[in-house]
C-alpha positions as a Markdown table, in Angstrom:
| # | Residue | x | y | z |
|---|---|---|---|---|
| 1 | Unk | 3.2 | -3.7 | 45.2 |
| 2 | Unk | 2.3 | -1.2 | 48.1 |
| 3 | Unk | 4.2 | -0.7 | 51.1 |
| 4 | Unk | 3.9 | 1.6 | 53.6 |
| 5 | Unk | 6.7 | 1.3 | 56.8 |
| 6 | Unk | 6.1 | 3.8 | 60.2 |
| 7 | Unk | 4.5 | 6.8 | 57.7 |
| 8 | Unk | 4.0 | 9.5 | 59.9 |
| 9 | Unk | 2.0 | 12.5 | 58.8 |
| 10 | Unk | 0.6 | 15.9 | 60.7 |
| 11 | Unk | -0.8 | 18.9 | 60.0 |
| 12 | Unk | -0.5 | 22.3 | 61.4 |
| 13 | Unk | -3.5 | 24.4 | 62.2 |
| 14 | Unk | -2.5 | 27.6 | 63.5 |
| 15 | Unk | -0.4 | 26.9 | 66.3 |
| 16 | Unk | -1.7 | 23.2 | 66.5 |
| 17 | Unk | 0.1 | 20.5 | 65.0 |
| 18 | Unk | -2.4 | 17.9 | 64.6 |
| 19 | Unk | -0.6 | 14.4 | 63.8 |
| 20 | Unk | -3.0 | 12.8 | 61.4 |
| 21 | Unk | -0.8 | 9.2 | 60.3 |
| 22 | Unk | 1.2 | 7.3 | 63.4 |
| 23 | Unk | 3.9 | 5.2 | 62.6 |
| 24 | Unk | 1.4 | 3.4 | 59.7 |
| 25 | Unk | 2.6 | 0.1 | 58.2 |
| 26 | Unk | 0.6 | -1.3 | 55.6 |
| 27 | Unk | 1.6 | -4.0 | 52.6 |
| 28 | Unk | -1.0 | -4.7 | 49.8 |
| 29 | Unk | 0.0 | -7.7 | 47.6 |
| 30 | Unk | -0.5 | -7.5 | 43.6 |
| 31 | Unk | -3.9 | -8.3 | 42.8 |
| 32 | Unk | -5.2 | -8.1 | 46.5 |
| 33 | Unk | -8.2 | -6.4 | 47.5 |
| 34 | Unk | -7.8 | -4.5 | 50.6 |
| 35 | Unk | -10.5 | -2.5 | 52.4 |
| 36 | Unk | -9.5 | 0.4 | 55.2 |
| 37 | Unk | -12.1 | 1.1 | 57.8 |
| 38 | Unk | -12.8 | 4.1 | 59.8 |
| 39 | Unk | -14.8 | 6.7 | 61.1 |
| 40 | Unk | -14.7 | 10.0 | 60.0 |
| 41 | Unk | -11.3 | 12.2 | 60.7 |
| 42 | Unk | -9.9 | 8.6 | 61.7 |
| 43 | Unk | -6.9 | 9.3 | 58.9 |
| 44 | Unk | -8.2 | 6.9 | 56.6 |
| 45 | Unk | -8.4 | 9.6 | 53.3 |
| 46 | Unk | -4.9 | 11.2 | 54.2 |
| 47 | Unk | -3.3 | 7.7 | 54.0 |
| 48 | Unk | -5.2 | 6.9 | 50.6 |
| 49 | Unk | -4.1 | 10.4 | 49.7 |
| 50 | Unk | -0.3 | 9.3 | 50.2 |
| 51 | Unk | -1.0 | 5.6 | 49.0 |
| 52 | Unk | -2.1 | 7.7 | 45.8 |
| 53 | Unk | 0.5 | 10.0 | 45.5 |
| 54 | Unk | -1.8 | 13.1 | 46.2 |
| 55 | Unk | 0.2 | 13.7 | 49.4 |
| 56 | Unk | 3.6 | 13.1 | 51.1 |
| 57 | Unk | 4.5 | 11.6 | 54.4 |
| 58 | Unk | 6.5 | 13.7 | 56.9 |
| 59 | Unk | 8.4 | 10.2 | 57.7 |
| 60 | Unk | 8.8 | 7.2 | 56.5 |
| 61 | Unk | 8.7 | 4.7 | 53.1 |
| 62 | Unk | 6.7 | 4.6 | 50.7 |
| 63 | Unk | 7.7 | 2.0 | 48.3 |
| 64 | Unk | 5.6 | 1.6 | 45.2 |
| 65 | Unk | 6.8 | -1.7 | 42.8 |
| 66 | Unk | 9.6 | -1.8 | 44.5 |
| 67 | Unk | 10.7 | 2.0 | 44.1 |
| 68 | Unk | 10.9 | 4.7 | 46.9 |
| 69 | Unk | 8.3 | 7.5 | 45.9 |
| 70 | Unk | 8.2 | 9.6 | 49.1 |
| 71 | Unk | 11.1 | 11.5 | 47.6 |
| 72 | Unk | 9.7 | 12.4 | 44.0 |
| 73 | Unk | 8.9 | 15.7 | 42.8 |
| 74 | Unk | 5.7 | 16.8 | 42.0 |
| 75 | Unk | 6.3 | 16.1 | 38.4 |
| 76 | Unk | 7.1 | 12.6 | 39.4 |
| 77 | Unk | 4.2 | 11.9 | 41.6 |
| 78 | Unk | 2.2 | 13.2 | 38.8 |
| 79 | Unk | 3.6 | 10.5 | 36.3 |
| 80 | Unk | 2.8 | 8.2 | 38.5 |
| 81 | Unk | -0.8 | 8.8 | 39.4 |
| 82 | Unk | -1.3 | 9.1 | 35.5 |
| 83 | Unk | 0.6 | 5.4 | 34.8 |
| 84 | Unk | -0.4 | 4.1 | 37.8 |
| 85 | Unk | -3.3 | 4.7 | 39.9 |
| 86 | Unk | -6.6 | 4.9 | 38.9 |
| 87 | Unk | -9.2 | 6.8 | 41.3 |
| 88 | Unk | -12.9 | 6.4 | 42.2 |
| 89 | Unk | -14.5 | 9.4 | 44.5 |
| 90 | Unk | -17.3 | 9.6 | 46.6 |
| 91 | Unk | -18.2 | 12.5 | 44.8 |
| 92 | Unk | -18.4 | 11.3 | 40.8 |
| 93 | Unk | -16.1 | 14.6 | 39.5 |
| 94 | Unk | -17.7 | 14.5 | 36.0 |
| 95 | Unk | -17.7 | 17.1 | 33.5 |
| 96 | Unk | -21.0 | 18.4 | 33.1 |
| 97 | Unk | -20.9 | 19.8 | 29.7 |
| 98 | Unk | -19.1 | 16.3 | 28.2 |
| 99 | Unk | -21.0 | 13.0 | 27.6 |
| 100 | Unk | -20.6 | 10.2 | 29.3 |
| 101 | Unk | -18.5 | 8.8 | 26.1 |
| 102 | Unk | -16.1 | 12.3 | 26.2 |
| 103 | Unk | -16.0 | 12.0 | 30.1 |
| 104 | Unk | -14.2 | 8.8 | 29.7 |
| 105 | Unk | -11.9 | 9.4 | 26.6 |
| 106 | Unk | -10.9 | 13.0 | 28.3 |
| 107 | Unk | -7.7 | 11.6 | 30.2 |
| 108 | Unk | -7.0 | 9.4 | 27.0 |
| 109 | Unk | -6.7 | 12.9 | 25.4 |
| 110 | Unk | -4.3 | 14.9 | 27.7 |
| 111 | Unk | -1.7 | 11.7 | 27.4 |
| 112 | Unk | -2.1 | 11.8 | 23.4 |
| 113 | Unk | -3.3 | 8.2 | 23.2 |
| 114 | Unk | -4.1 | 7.9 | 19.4 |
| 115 | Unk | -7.6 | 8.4 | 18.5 |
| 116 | Unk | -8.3 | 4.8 | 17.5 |
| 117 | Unk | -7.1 | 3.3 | 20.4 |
| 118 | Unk | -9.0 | 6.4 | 22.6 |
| 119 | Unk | -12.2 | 5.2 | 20.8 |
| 120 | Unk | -11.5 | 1.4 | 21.2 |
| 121 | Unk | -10.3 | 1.9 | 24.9 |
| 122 | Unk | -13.4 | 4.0 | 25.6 |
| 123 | Unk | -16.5 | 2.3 | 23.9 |
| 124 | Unk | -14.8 | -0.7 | 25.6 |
| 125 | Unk | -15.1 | 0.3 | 29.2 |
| 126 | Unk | -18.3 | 1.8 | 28.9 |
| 127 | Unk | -19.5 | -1.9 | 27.8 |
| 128 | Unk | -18.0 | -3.4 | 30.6 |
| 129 | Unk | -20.1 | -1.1 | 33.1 |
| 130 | Unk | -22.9 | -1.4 | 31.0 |
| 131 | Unk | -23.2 | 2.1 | 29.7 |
| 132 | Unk | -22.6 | 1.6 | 26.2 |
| 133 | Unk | -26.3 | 2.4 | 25.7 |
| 134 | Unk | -26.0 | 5.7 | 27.7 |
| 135 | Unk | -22.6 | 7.2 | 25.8 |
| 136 | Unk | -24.2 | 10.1 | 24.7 |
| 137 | Unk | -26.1 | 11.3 | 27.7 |
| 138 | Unk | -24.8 | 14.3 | 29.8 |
| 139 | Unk | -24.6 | 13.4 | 34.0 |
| 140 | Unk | -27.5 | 15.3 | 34.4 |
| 141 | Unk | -29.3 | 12.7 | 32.3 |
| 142 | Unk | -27.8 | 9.8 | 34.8 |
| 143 | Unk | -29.0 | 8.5 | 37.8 |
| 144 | Unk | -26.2 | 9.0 | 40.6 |
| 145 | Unk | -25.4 | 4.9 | 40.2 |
| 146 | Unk | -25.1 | 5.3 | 36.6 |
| 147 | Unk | -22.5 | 8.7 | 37.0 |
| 148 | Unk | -20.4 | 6.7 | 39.6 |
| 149 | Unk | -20.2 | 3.2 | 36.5 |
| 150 | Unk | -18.7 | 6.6 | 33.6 |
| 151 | Unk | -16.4 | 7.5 | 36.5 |
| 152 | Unk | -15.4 | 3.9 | 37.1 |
| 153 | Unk | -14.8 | 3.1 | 33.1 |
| 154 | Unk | -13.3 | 6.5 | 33.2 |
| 155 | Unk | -10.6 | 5.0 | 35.5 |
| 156 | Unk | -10.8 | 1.5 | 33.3 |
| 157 | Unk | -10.1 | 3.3 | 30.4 |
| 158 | Unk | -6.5 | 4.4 | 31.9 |
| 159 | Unk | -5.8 | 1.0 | 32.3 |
| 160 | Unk | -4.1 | 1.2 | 36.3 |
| 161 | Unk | -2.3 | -1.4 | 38.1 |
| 162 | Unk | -3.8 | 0.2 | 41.0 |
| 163 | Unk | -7.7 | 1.4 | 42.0 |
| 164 | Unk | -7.6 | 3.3 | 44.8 |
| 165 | Unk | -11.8 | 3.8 | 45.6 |
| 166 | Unk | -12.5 | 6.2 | 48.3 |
| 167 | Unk | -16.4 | 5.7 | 50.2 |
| 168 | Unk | -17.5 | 4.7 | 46.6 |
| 169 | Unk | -20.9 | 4.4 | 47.2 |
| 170 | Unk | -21.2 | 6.9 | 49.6 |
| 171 | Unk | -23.6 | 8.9 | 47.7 |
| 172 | Unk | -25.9 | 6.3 | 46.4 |
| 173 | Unk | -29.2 | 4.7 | 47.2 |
| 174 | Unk | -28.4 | 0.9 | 48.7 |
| 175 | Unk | -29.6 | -0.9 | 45.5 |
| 176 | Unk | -26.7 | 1.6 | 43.5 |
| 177 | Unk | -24.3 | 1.2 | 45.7 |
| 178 | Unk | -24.6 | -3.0 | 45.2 |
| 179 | Unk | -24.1 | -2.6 | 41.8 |
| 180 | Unk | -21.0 | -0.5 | 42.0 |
| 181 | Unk | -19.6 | -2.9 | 44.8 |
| 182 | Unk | -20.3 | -6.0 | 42.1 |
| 183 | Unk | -18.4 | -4.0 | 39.2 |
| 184 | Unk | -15.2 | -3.6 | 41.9 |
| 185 | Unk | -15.4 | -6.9 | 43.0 |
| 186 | Unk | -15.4 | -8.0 | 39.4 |
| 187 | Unk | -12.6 | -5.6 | 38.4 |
| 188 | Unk | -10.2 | -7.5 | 41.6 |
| 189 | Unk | -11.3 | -11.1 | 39.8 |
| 190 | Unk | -9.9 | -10.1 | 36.6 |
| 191 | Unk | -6.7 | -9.3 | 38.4 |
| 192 | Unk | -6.8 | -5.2 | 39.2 |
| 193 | Unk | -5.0 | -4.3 | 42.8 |
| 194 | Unk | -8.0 | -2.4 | 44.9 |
| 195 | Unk | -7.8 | -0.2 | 48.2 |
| 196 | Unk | -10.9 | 0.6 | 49.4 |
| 197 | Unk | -11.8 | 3.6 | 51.9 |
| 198 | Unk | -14.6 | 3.4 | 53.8 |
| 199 | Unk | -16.7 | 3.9 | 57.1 |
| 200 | Unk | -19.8 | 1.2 | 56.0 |
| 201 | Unk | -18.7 | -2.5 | 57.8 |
| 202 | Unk | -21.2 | -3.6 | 55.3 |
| 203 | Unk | -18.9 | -2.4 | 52.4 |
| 204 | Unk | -15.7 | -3.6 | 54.3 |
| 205 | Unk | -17.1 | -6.6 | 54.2 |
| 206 | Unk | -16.6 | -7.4 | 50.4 |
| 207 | Unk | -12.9 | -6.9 | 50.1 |
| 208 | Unk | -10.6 | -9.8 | 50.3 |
| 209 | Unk | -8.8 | -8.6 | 53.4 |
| 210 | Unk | -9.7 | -5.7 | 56.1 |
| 211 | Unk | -7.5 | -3.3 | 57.9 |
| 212 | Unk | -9.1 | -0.6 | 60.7 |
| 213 | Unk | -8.0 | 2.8 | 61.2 |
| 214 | Unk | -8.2 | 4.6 | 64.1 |
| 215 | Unk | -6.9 | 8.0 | 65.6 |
| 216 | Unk | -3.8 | 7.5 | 62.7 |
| 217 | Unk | -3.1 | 3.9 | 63.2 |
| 218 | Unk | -3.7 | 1.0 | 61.9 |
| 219 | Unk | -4.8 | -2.4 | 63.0 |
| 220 | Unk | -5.4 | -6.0 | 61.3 |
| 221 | Unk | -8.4 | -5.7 | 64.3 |
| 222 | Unk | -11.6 | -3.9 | 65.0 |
| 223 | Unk | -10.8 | -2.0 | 67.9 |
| 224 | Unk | -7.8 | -0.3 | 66.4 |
């Protein structure tokens, strides 16, 4: 589903170039959960950034289900991030005005999914993060573990082939962040393809398989 052969990827800063991504080779099967571990400014969000079709190697393949995407236009890229790849952020990127029920059917909306099947999509994936109850409440009427469940039925809603979850409980209290861990954990048993991003070994942990980043490369081993 995922592969990634010798991406290379660098910024400049001024007069610096800064290389970010070293030769990185990464394959993530159909319906495996994968976690990538490192520190902060290891690399680890530029290369879920590429894996996610945010950003663009400098070298390299990308090939996503079998197709080349390091090549596609912006337009392309943005197809598919919207057919593809669902996101969960650290930070929840709710709309504070909207309900937890209009946060979730918003991107239903800007692809024209009918309103039936926005509705039935919607009410269904709040259920499954067990916020059916809390539909009508605003964020600011959530607890931080509750805003990060309407951004992950949000992403549910879409219906992905691929969750791409960057430090996803980065911002919540331990007992939160469990309970988001055991709603991705039961999204990769009923068959969804997860990357996770994070610096918490703890977290790691709970994927399927591990990879380490470190200084822009990766390793199957801890002291990449």
């Amino acid at each position: 589903m995922i592969r990634l052969k010798n991406i290379c990827k660098s910024y400049q800063l001024g007069e610096v170039k800064v290389e970010v991504l070293k030769n990185v080779n990464l394959h993530v099967k159909p319906h495996e959960f994968v976690s990538i571990l490192g520190p902060s400014g290891s690399g680890k969000s530029t290369l879920m950034n590429i894996i996610g079709c945010l950003d663009v190697p400098d070298s390299g393949d990308y090939i996503l289900d079998g197709n080349y995407v390091d090549d596609c236009t912006d337009n392309e890229l943005s197809d598919i991030r919207g057919k593809k790849i669902g996101f969960i952020f650290q930070q929840f990127n709710l709309l504070s005005d909207l309900t937890a029920y209009e946060n979730v059917e918003m991107p239903l909306l800007y692809r024209k999914i009918p309103k039936s099947e926005r509705r039935e999509r919607t009410l269904k994936t709040l259920e499954q993060v067990g916020l059916k109850d809390r539909m009508d409440h605003k964020p600011s009427q959530l607890s931080g573990g509750q805003q990060q469940r309407v951004a992950i039925a949000r992403v549910l809603a879409a219906e992905p082939s691929i969750i791409l979850a960057d430090e996803p409980t980065g911002n919540l209290d331990s007992t939160s962040g469990n309970e988001i861990m055991e709603i991705i954990k039961g999204l990769w048993r009923q068959g969804n393809t997860i990357v996770l991003i994070t610096h918490d070994i703890n977290v790691a942990n709970q994927a399927q398989r591990k990879v380490y980043v470190r200084d822009g490369r990766l390793s199957s081993k801890g002291e990449a």
